[in-house]
N, C-alpha and C positions, 0 to 999 in steps of 0.2 A: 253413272250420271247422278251421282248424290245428290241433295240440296245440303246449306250450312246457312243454318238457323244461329244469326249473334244475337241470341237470345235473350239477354240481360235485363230488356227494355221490350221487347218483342210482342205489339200486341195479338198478331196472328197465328201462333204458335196450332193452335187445333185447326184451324181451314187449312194450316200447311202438311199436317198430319192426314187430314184429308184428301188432300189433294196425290199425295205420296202415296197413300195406299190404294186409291184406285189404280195409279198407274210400278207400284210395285217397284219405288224408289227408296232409298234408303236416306234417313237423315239424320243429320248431325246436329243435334240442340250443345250448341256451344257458349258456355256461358263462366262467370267468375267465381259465380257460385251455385252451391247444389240445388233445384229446384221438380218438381214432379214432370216426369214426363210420362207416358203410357208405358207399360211394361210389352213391348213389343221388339220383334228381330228387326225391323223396320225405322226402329227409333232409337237413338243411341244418346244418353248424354254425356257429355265431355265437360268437364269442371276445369278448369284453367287456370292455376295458380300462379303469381305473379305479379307483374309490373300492371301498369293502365291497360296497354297492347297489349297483352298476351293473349288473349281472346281471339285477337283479331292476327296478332302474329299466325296462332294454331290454324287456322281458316285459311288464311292466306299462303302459307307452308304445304295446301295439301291441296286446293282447290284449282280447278283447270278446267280447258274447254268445251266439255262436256257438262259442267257444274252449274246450278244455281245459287247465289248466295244471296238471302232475305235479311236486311237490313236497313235501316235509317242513316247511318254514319257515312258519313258523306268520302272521307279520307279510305274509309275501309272498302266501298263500292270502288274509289279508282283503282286500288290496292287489286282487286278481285277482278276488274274489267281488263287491266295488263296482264292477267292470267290468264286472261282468255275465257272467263268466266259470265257470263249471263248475270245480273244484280236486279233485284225491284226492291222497293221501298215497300213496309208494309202498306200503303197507300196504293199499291199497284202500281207506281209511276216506275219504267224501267230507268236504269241510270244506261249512258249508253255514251261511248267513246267520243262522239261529236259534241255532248253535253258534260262531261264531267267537267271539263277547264271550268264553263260557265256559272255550275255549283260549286266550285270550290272556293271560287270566287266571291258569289254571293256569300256565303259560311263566313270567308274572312273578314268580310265587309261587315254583315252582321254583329260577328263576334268584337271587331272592334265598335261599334255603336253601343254595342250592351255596354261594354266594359266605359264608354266615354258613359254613362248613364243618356244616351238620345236614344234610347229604345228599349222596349221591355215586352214583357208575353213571351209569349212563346208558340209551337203550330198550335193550328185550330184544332179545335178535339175529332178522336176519331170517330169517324160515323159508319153505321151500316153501307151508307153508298162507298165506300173506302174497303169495305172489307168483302164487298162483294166484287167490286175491281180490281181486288188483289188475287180472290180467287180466279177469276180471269185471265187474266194477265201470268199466273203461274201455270193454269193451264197448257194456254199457249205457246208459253216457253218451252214447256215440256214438253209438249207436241214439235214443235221447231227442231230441240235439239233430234231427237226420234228422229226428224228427215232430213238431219244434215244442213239445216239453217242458218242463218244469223240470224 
């Protein structure tokens, strides 16, 4: 039951390391390029050399119903959730098969607005309350998978 950390942008990277080592999971910090992770049997980084995808190819190549995958990316969550894989946002928010259509939607709708210039920003910055819902919510997952959940 790994997790895969698309790390790139990732701002939870140590509550996820945390949360992993209480429950003695193993994870994949998967990213474009080389970055510090703990020198631990429990933590692995993976540099991904390549196209834009390729990050998100390696993750989605390896990841399954037992898996958790920790990202933002909206395409790479549906990508992981047809795998049978578990997804949350570093925000905690799970992505979850009845909702993905809906986010992908918004995404596109968005992306076209920015690019017409009718919108600009971007999310709200991250906050403690975000990073303590994320710990949560990973928790929980993990515990889920543990007893055979969805």
């Amino acid at each position: 039951m790994p997790i895969y950390i698309d790390a790139d942008a990732c701002p939870v990277k140590e509550e996820t390391y945390r949360v992993a080592r209480r429950h003695e999971i193993k994870v994949f910090v998967v990213a474009n390029a080389s970055m510090y992770v703990p020198k631990e049997d429990l933590i692995e980084l993976v540099v991904v050399k390549g196209g834009f995808d390729s990050a998100d190819d390696w993750i989605v190549e390896r990841i399954g119903g037992s898996d958790v995958a920790v990202t933002s990316d909206i395409p790479l969550a549906e990508r992981c959730l047809k795998a049978g894989a578990r997804v949350l946002s570093p925000k905690g928010r799970p992505f979850t098969e009845d909702a993905i259509g809906d986010a992908m939607a918004t995404r596109a709708l968005m992306e076209m607005l920015r690019q017409g210039g009718d919108f600009g920003g971007g999310p709200a910055p991250f906050s403690k309350a975000d990073r303590s819902l994320f710990l949560s919510k990973l928790d929980e997952a993990l515990h889920a998978i543990r007893r055979g959940r969805r």
